[in-house]
C-alpha positions in Angstrom: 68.2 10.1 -6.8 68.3 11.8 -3.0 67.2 11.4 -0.1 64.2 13.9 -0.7 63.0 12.0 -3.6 63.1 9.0 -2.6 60.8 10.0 0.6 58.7 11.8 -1.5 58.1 8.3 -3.8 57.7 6.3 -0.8 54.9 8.7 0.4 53.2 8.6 -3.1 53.3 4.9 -2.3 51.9 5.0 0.9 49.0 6.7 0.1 48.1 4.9 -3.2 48.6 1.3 -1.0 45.1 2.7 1.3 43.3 4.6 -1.4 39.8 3.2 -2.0 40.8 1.6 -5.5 44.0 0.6 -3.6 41.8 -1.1 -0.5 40.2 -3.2 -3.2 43.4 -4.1 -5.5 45.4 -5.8 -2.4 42.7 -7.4 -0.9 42.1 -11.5 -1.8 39.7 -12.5 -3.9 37.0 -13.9 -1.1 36.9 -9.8 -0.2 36.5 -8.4 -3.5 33.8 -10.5 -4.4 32.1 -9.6 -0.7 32.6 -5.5 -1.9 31.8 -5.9 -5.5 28.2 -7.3 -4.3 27.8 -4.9 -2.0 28.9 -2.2 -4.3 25.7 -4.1 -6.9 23.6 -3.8 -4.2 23.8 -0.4 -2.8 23.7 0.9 -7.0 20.0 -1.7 -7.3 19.2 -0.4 -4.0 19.3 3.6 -5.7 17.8 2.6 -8.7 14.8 1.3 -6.8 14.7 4.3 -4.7 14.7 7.0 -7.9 12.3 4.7 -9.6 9.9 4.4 -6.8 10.0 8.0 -5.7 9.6 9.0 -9.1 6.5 6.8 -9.6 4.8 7.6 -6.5 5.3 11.6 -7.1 3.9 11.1 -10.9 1.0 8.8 -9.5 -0.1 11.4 -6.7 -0.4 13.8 -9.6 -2.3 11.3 -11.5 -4.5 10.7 -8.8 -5.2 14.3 -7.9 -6.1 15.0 -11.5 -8.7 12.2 -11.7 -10.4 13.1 -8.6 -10.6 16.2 -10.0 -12.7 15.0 -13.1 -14.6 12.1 -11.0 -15.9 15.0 -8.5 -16.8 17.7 -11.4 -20.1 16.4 -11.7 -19.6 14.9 -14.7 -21.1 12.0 -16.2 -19.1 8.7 -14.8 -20.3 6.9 -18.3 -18.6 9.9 -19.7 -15.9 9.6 -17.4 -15.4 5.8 -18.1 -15.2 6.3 -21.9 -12.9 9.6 -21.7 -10.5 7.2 -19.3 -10.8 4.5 -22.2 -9.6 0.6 -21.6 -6.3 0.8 -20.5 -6.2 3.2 -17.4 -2.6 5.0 -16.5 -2.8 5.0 -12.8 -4.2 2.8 -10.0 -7.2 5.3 -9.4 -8.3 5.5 -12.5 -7.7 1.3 -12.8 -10.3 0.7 -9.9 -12.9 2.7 -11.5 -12.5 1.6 -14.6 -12.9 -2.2 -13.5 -16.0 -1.0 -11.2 -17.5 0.6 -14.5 -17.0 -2.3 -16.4 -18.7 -4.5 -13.8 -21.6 -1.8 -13.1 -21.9 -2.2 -17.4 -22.2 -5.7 -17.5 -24.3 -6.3 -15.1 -26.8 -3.7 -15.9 -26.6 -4.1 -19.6 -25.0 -0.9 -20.2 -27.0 1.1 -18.9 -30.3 -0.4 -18.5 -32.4 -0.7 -15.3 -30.9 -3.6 -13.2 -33.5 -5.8 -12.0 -34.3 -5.9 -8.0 -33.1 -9.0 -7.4 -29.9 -8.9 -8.8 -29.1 -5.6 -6.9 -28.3 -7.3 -3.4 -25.3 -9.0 -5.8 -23.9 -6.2 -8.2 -23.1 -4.0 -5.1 -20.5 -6.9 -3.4 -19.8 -7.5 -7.0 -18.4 -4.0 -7.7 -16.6 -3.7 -4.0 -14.8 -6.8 -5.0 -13.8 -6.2 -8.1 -12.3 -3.1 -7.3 -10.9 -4.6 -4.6 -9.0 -7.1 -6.5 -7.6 -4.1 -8.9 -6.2 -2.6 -5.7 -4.3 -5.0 -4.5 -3.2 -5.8 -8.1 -1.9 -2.3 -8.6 -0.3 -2.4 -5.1 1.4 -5.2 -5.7 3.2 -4.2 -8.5 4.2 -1.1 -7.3 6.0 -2.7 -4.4 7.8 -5.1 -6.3 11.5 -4.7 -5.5 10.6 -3.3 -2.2 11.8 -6.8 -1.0 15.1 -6.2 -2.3 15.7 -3.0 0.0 14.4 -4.2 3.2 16.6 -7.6 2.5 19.7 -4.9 1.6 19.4 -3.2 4.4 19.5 -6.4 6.9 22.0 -8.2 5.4 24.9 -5.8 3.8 25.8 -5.1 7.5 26.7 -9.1 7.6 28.0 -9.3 4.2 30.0 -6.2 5.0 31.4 -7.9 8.4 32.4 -11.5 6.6 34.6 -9.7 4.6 36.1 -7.7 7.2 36.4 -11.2 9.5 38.2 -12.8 6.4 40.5 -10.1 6.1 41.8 -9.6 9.3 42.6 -13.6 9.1 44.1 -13.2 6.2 46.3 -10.1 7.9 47.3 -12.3 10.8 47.8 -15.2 9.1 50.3 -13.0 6.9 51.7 -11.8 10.2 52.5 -15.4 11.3 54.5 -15.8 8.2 56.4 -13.3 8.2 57.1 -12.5 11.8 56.4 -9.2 11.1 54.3 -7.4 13.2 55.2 -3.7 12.2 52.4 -1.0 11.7 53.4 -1.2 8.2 52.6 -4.6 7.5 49.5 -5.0 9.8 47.7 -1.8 8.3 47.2 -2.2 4.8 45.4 -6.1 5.3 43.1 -4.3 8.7 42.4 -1.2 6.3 41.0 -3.6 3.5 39.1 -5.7 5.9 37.3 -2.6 7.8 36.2 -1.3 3.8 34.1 -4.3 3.7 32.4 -3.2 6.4 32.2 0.5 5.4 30.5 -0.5 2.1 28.3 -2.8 4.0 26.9 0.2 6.0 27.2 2.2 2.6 24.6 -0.1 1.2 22.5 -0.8 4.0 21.7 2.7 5.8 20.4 4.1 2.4 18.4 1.0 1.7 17.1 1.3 5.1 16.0 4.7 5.3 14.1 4.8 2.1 12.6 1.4 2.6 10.7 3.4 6.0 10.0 6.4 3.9 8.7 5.1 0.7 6.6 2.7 1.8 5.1 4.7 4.5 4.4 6.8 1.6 2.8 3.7 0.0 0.5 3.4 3.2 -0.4 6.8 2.2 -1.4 6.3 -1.2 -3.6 2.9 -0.4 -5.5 4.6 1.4 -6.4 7.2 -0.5 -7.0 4.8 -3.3 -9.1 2.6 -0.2 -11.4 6.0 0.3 -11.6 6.5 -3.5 -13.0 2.9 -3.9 -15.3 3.3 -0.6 -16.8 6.7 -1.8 -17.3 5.4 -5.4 -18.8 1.7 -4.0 -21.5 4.5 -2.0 -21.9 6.6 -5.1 -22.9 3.3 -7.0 -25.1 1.9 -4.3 -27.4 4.9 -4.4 -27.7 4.6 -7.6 -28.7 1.3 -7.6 -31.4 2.0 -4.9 -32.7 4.9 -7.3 -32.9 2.2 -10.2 -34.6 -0.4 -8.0 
């Protein structure tokens, strides 16, 4: 074999040695269990993102459509029975549960007597309140998980690139050897914890600001819906009365 082919394999060698898949077959197992988290993490933190901006887009639809119904001028008994039991979005959750109470308490339908008026009307706010915060609630479960991502992969990220580098120079004291060549593979590993901490955590971070601030967004637009409906009730109580 010559000269040339021999460089040409040592090379190949070289570059396999501080290749990603490389970075994380050398390294000890304290650091591959540090980037195989953080590798979990940063795929759970996508998942949540896609499943959340995927829900919220499909529930602003739904939202806009009911709206759409509830201001036609349609009947809301109507409205209640087209919707049916089991309502597919938040929106159409709180009026259903306001419905249901404005039924019961006015035997479907019937005249409500003037002293139980003062109490249907906190009744109704409050029941609907309760479905909003229920329906909030579950759709910002897992939010946890990103905000939590995105303050501690940077840590995670650094312990494994702090155990490396001790690793390196405790390798280093061994050996005497303090060549480029034996120093750079062990600092390389270490500083890939640390890239796949950021990896996981800037992600996590932004889309934790923008999808809850789109959240925000959608509360309150089911907050309005539930204040305009609670006013549209009221006077209909006062017209019974």
């Amino acid at each position: 074999m010559d000269v040339e082919t021999v460089g040409a394999l040592g090379a190949m060698a070289g570059q396999s040695e501080f290749s990603l898949w490389g970075l994380f077959l050398q390294a000890d197992i304290i650091v591959k269990s540090v980037m195989l988290f953080l590798v979990a993490a940063s795929l759970w933190c996508w998942a949540i993102i896609f499943d959340k901006a995927l829900r919220l887009r499909s529930l602003t639809k739904r939202a806009e459509k009911f709206e759409e119904k509830f201001w036609s001028g349609s009947s809301l008994e109507e409205l209640y029975d087209r919707v049916g039991p089991r309502p597919p979005d938040p929106m159409s959750s709180i009026f259903v549960a306001a419905m249901r109470e404005w039924r019961r308490s006015s035997s479907k339908g019937k005249d409500v007597k003037p002293e139980n008026i003062a109490g249907l009307g906190p009744r109704i706010d409050r029941v609907m309140r309760i479905s909003l915060e229920r329906e909030m609630d579950q759709l910002q479960s897992r939010m946890t998980f990103l905000a939590s991502t995105g303050s501690v992969a940077p840590f995670v990220g650094l312990f494994g690139t702090v155990w490396g580098i001790m690793n390196t120079f405790t390798a280093i004291g061994a050996s005497s050897d303090t060549s480029l060549a034996t120093v750079a593979p062990g600092i390389a590993e270490a500083l890939f914890a640390t890239a796949l901490g950021l990896v996981a955590a800037i992600p996590a971070v932004i889309a934790f600001n923008s999808i809850s601030s789109d959240m925000n967004r959608y509360a309150l637009r089911l907050e309005n819906f539930a204040g305009e409906f609670g006013a549209i009730l009221s006077r209909q109580l006062e017209e019974r009365s």
